[in-house]
C-alpha positions as CSV (number, residue, x, y, z in Angstrom):
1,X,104.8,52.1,104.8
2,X,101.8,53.3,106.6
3,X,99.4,55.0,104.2
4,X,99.2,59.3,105.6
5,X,96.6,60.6,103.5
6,X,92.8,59.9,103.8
7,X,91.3,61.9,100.8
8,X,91.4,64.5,98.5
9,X,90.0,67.6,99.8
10,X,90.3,70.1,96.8
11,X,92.8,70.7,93.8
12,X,93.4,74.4,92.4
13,X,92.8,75.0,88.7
14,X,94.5,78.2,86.6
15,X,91.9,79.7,84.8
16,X,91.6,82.4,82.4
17,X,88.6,84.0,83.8
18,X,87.1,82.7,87.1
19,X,83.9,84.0,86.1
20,X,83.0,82.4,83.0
21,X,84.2,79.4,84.8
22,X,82.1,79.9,87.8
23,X,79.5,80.4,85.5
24,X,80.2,77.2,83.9
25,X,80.8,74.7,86.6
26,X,77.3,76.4,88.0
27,X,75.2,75.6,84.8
28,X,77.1,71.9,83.9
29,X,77.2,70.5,87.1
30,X,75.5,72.3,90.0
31,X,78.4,73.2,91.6
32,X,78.0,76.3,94.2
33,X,79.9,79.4,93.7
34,X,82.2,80.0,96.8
35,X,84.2,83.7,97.6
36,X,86.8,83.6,101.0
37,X,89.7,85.9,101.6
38,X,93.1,83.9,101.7
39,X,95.8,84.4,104.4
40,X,97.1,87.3,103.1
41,X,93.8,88.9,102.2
42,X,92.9,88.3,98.7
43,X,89.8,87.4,97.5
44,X,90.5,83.8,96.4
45,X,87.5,81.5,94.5
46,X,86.0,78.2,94.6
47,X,83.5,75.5,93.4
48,X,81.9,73.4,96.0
49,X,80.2,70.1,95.9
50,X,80.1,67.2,99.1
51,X,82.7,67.8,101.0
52,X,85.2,69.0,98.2
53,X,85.8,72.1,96.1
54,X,88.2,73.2,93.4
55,X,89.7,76.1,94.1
56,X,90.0,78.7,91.4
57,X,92.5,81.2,90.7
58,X,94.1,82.8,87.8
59,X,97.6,84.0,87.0
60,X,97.5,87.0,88.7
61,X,97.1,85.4,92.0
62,X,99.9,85.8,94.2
63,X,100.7,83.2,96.7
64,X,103.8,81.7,97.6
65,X,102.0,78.2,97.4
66,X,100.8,77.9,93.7
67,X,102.2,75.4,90.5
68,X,105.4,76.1,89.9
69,X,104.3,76.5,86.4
70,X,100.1,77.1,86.2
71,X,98.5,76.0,82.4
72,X,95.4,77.4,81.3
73,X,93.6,73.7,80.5
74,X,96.4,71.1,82.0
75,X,93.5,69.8,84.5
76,X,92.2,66.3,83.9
77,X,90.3,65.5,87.1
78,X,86.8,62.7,87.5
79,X,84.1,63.3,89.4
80,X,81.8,60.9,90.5
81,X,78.1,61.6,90.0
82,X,75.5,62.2,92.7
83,X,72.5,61.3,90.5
84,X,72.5,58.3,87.1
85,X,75.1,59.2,84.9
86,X,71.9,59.5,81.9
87,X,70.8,62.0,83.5
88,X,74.4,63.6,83.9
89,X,74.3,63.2,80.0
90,X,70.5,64.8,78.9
91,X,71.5,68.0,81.6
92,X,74.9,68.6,79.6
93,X,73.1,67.8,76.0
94,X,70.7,70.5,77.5
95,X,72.5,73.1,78.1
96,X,74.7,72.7,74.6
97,X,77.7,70.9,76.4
98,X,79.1,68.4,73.6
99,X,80.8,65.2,75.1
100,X,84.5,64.7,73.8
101,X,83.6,60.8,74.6
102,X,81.7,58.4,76.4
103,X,79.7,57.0,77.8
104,X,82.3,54.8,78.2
105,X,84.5,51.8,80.6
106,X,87.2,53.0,82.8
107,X,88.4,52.2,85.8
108,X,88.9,54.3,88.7
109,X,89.7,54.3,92.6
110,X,87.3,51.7,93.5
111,X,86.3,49.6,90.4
112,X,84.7,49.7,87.2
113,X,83.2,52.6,86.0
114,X,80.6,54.4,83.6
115,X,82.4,57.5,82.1
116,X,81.5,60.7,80.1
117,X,84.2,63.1,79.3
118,X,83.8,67.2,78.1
119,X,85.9,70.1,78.3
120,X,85.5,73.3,80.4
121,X,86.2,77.2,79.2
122,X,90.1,76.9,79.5
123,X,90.1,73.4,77.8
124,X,90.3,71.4,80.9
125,X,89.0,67.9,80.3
126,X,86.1,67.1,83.2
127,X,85.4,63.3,83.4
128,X,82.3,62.5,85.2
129,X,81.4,58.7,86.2
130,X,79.4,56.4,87.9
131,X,80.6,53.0,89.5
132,X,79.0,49.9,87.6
133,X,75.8,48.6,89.4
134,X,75.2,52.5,91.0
């Protein structure tokens, strides 16, 4: 079969309170803070970073095109790093982040990687990596 997707553009975590995970994602990783108004009008939330964002929303969001059943801390998502993962490592040790593992080997889309693991507010476990030789 042909393949009929290219990439991932964002994923949607359930969160408990979108500003203390703003707030987070801000001060861990850089990420930028993003407000929009959805189809129907709401204020809906999101991270940015590249060309991707996570979009934020909590349970009392109504849309008719959320999880069927949305989890407080169910994410488990990588991302790759834009700067050496050591320095990934002294920003979170910095800012009182613990590491729930790592550095350590995984594997991901396109070879070997360099992995650190930690959890956000709602419990969500945030893998961050570099590809071997990067």
């Amino acid at each position: 079969m042909k393949l009929l997707v290219d990439r991932v553009d964002h994923f949607v975590l359930t969160v408990a309170d979108i500003e203390a995970t703003t707030g987070f994602y801000e001060r861990a990783l850089g990420l930028k803070r993003e407000t929009f108004r959805g189809p129907d009008g709401q204020q809906r939330y999101a991270l940015t970073f590249g060309r991707q964002k996570i979009n934020l929303q909590d349970r009392g969001t109504v849309t008719p095109t959320k999880a069927a059943r949305p989890t407080f801390g169910s994410g488990d998502f990588c991302l790759i790093a834009a700067v050496p993962l050591d320095e990934v490592i002294a920003h979170l040790r910095a800012q009182d982040i613990a590491l729930e593992a790592g550095p350590v080997p995984r594997t991901g889309a396109l070879g070997k990687l360099r992995s650190i693991y930690f959890r956000d507010p709602d419990g969500n476990l945030v893998e961050v990596a570099e590809y071997a030789g990067s």
